[in-house]
N, C-alpha and C positions, 0 to 999 in steps of 0.2 A: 866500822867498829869504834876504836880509842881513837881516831882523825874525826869522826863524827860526832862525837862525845866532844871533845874538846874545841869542833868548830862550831857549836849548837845549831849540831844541822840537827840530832838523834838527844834523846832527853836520856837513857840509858843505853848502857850495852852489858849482854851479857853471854858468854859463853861455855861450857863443858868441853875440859878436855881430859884424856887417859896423863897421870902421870906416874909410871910402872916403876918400881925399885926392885932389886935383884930377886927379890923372891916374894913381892906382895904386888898387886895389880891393886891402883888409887886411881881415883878421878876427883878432879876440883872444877866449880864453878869461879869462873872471873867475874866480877860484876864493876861496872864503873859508872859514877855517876857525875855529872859536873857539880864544883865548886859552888855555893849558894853566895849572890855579892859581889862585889867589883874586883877580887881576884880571877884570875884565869887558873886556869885547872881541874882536875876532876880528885877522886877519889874511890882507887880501884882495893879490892877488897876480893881475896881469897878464901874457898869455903871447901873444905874435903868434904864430896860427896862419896867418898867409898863405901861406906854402911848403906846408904842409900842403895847403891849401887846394888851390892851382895843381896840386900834384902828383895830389891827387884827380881834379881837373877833367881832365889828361892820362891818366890809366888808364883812367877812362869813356870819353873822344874813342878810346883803343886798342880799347878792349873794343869799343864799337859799331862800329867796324873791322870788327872781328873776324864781331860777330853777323852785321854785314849786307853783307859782304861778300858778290859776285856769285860768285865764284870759289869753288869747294871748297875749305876747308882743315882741317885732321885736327892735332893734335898728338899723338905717340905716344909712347913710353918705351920707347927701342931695348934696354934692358937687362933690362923689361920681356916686350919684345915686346906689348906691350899700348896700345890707343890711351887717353889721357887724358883729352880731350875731342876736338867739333869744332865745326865751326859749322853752323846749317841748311842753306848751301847743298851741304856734302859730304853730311849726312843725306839731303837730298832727292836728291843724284847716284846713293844707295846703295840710295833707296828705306825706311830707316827713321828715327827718330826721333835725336835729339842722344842721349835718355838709353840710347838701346836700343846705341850703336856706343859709350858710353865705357864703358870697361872691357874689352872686349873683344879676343881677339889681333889685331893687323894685319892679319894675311892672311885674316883672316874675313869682315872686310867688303869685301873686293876678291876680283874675277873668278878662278877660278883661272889663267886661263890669260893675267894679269896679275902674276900672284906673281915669276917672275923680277924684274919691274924694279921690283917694290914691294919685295923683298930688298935689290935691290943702291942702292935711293934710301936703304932703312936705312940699309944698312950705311955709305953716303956718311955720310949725316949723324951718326952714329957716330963715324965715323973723324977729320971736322974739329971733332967737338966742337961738338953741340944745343947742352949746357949755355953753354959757352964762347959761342958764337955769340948768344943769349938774352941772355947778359950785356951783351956787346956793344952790342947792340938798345937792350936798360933801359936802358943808358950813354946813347948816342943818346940818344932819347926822353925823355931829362933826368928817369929816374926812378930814385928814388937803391936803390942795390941793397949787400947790404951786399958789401965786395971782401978777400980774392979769390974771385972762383967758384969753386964746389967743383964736384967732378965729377960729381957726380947731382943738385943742386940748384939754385935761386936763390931767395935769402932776400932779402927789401925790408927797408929800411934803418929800423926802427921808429922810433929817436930822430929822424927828419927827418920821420915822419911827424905822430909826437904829439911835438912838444920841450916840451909841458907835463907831462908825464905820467912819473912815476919807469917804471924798466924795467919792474918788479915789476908795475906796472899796465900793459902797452901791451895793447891789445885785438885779437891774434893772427885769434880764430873771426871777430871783427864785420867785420877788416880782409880776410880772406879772402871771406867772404860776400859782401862790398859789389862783391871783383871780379868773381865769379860771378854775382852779380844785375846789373850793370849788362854 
């Protein structure tokens, strides 16, 4: 850690740890880095990742929502036409697997003689605007989104995620993954 940092054995160091007060639960990144130049020493630098944190803890509480939800639900990409993902219990409504229904068009995994009102639920949610509506939602859910919604996407707010972290470094794949896994 800080012996390696200041032996240049380690070009940084950096660590997360809990630091709880009587009635708020906090966490802060250490980060240290050697001195640039013929001084010896480093430069350690403290970053409260507590919002970070809460906001993590909120996406997982959505996400297993989402997994274990009793009700089928399906996300799809009306401009697409293709579902995104879903959750198992629409899989198991449909009779295949999560991975087997994402990617696939909409009307593929519904009855045909279902397809009218699986059109016209698109085209609903189309027309008052998924994305918009999504945004909305994150707002809610106190999870910071970057504003304004764009019309095909919604982008999370990375400086609220990591505020220790220059932009150059925010970790995009790891942030994405951890929603998908939990």
């Amino acid at each position: 850690g800080l012996t390696a940092v200041l032996g240049g054995r380690e070009s940084s160091f950096a660590v997360e740890y809990p630091c709880n007060g009587p009635e708020v639960e906090r966490w802060f990144v250490l980060q240290a880095t050697p001195l640039v130049g013929s001084h010896p020493g480093m430069v350690v630098a403290h970053f409260d990742v507590s919002e970070m944190r809460r906001m993590e803890a909120k996406l997982r509480q959505w996400a297993d929502a989402f997994e274990h939800c009793a009700h089928g639900i399906a996300l799809g990409v009306p401009s697409t036409n293709r579902v995104l993902t879903c959750n198992p219990a629409f899989a198991r409504m449909r009779g295949l697997s999560v991975e087997e229904i994402a990617g696939q068009p909409i009307l593929s995994v519904y009855d045909p003689g279902d397809h009218d009102v699986v059109r016209a639920g698109v085209a609903e949610a189309d027309r008052v605007g998924q994305v918009r509506y999504l945004g909305e939602l994150l707002t809610d859910w106190e999870i910071p989104i970057v504003r304004p919604v764009g019309g095909h996407a919604i982008f999370l707010d990375a400086r609220r995620f990591y505020p220790h972290l220059p932009p150059a470094q925010f970790p995009a794949q790891p942030l994405a993954a951890e929603l998908y896994l939990d």
